[in-house]
C-alpha positions in Angstrom: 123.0 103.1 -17.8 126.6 103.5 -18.7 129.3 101.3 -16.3 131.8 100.8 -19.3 134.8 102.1 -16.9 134.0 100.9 -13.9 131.7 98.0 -12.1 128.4 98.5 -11.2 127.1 102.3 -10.3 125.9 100.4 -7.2 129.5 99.7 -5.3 129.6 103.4 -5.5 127.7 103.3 -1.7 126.4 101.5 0.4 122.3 100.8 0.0 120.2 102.0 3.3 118.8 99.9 5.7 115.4 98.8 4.5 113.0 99.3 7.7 110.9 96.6 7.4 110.7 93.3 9.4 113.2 90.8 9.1 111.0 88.3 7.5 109.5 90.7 5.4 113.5 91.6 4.8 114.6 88.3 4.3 112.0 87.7 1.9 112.6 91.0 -0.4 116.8 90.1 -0.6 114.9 86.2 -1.6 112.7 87.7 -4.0 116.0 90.2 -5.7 118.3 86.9 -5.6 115.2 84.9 -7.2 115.3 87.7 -9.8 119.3 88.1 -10.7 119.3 84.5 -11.1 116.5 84.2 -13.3 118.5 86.5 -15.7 121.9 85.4 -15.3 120.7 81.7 -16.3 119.8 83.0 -19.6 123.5 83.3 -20.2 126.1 80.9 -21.2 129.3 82.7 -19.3 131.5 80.3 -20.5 130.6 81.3 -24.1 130.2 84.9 -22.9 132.7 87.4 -24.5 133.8 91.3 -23.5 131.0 92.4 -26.3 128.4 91.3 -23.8 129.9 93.4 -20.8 127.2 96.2 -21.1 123.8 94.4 -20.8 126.2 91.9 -18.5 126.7 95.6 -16.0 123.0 96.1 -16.0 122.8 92.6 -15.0 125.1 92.4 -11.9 124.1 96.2 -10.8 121.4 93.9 -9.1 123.5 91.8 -7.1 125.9 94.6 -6.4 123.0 96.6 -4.8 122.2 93.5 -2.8 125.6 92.9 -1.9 126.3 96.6 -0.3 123.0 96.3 1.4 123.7 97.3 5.3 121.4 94.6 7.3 122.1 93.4 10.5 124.4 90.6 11.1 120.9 88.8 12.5 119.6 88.7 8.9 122.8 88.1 6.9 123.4 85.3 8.6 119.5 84.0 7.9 120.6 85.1 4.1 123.0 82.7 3.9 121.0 79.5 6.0 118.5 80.3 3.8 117.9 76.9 1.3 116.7 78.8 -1.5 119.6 81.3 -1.7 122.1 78.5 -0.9 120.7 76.3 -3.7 121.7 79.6 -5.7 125.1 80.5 -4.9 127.6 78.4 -6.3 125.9 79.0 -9.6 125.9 82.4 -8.6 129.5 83.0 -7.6 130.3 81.1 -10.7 128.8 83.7 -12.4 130.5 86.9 -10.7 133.9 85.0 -11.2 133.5 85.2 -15.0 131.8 88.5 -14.8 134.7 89.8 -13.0 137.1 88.1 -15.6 136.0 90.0 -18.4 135.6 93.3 -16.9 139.4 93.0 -16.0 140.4 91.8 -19.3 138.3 94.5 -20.9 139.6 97.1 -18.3 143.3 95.6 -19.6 142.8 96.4 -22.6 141.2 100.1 -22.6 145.0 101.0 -20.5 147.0 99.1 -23.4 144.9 101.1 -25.6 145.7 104.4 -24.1 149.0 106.4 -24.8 148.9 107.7 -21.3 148.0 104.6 -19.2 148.2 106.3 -15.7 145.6 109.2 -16.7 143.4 106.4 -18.1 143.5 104.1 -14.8 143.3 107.1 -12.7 140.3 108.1 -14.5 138.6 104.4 -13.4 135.9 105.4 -10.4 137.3 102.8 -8.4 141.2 103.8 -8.5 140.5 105.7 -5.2 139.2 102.6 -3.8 142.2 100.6 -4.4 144.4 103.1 -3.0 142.5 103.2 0.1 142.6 99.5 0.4 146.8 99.4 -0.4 147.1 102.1 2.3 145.4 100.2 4.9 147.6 97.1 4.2 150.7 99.1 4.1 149.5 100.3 7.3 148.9 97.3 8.9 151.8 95.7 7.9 155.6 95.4 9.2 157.7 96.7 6.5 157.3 95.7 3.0 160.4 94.7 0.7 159.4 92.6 -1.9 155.2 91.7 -2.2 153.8 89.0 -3.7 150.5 88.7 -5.3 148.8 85.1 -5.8 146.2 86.1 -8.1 146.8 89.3 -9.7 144.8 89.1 -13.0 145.2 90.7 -16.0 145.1 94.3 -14.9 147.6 94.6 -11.8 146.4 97.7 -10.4 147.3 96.7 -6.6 151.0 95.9 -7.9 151.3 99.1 -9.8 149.8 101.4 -6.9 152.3 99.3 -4.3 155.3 100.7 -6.6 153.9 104.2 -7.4 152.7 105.1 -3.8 155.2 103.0 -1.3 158.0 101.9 -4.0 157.3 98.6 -3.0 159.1 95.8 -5.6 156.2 93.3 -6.4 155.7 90.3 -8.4 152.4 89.4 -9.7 151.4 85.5 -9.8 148.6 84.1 -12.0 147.7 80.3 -13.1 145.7 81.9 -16.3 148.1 82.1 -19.0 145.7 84.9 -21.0 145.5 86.9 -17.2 149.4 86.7 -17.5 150.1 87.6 -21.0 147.9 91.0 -20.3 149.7 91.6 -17.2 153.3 91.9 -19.0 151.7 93.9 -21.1 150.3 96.0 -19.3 153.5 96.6 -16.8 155.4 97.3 -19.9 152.9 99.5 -20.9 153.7 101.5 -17.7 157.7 101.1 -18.1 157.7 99.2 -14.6 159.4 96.0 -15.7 162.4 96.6 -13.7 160.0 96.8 -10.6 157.1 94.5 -11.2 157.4 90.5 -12.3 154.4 88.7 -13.5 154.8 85.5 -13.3 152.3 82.2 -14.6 152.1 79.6 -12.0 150.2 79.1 -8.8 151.4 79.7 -5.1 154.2 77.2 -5.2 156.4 79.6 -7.6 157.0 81.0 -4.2 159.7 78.7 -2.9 162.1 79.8 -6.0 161.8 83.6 -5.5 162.7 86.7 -3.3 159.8 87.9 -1.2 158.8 88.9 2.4 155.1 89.7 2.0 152.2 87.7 0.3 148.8 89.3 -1.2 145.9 86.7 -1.8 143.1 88.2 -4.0 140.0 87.6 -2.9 138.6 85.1 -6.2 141.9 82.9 -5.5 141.4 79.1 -5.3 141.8 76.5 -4.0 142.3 78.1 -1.1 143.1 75.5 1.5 145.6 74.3 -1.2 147.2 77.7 -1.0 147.3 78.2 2.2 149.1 75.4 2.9 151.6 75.5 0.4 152.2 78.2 1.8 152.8 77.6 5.8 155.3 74.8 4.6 156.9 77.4 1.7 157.3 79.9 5.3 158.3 77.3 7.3 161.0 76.2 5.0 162.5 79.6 4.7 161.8 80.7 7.9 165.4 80.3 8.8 166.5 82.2 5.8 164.6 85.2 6.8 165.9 88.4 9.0 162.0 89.0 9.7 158.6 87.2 9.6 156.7 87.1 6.6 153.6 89.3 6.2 150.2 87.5 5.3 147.0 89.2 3.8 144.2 87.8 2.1 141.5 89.8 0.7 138.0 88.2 2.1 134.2 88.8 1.4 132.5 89.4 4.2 128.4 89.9 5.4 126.0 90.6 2.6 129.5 90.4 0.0 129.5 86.7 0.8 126.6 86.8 -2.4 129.5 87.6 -4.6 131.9 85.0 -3.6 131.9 82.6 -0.3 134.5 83.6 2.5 137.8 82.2 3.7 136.9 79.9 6.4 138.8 78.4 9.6 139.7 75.2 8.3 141.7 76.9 5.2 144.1 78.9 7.2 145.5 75.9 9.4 148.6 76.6 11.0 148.3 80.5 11.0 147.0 82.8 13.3 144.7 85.7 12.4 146.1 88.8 14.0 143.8 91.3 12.6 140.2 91.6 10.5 139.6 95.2 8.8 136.6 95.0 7.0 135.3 97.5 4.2 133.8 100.8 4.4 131.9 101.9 1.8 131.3 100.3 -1.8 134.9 98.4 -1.2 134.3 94.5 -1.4 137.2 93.3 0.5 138.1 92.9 4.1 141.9 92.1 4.9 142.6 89.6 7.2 146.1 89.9 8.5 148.0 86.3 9.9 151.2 84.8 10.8 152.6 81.7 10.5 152.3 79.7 14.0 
């Protein structure tokens, strides 16, 4: 199978609800964990390049499946108390972290590649998806002037639909100095400069520029780090500001927790969670909405 533009065929919906048992259901997502890991040890990711993305696709279509499985919130909470599984996952979400890595960097470089960069991006299955997920922030949100992204990686898609769709001035921030040097490129490539910064740094490049609304991707850490740089970053410039700051973070929740743990209480202290959308269907994310308290 062919996922060269686009993750795993397996986001595209969500798996049915097996109807079996739930210890005959805990034990089949045990047994499918068991088996992804057993193939994703074989690998060195840190030695791993973008020439071993397509058997790396067939690879993760396993945990993809898994992770868009609809179980009850009964079992996905037995998933994850589980001692086998839990043994599994930080070697696991290291894994999906690099995976991810590359198929951005390798996504990068097909739209760099392309003389018509919109047509090629719009022609990635999971442009609509990103859309979709930009709307419902916009939506959500009080009125965006400037957005800043803590984590944008090397192919800004949610920055350059945020300027296409909603005209919305952004400015892209990534600690990865490869991630950033892509990103330029790539807004270049799309004649945005004017509109869209990308800047190399971490979360505290915030206190020396213009902005009224922050993005945090999902694979962003440290994340209690973050989050408090940035309540005393808002607190700072509260004064400053003609109208609160908006907060998102982008969260994995239920079975999506196999492809990277969630935000927790104790990393958001000193904001207050106003509203939790989750996903609907092959979309990772949930947004998580706060304010500063």
């Amino acid at each position: 199978m062919n996922f060269v533009n686009s993750l795993p065929a397996a986001e595209i919906s969500n798996s049915p609800v097996s109807v079996q048992g739930p210890e005959k259901q805990l034990d089949d997502i045990r047994s499918r964990i068991l088996h992804f890991y057993s193939k994703i040890k074989e690998y060195d990711l840190s030695k791993t390049t973008e020439s071993n993305l397509p058997e790396l696709y067939d690879v993760f279509s396993e945990l993809y499946e898994l992770a868009h499985t609809n179980v009850s919130e009964a079992i996905y909470h037995t998933v994850f108390k589980d001692p086998v599984i839990c043994s599994l996952l930080p070697q696991i979400h290291r894994s999906y972290i690099r995976f991810f890595s590359l198929h951005e960097t390798h996504m990068a470089r097909k739209v760099l590649n392309h003389d018509d960069p919109w047509k090629m991006l719009e022609s990635f299955p999971l442009y609509r998806r990103y859309e979709n997920l930009i709307k419902v922030q916009v939506e959500n949100s009080p009125e965006i002037g400037t957005l800043a992204f803590i984590g944008c990686g090397p192919l800004p898609v949610t920055l350059l639909l945020f300027d296409k769709l909603y005209n919305i001035r952004c400015i892209g921030i990534d600690k990865n100095p490869e991630a950033v040097e892509l990103a330029k490129k790539c807004i270049k490539h799309f004649g945005l400069e004017k509109e869209i910064s990308i800047i190399l740094g971490d979360e505290t490049v915030l206190s020396g520029v213009e902005w009224d609304s922050v993005l945090i991707a999902g694979l962003t850490e440290p994340k209690t780090r973050i989050f408090r740089n940035l309540y005393y970053i808002i607190k700072k410039k509260k004064l400053e500001l003609k109208k609160p700051n908006s907060i998102c973070y982008r969260n994995y929740t239920g079975m999506r927790q196999l492809l990277y743990w969630p935000v927790r209480p104790e990393h958001t202290l000193g904001f207050r969670k106003i509203k939790e959308i989750y996903p609907s269907g092959g979309v990772n994310n949930t947004l998580v909405f706060l304010e500063c308290e």
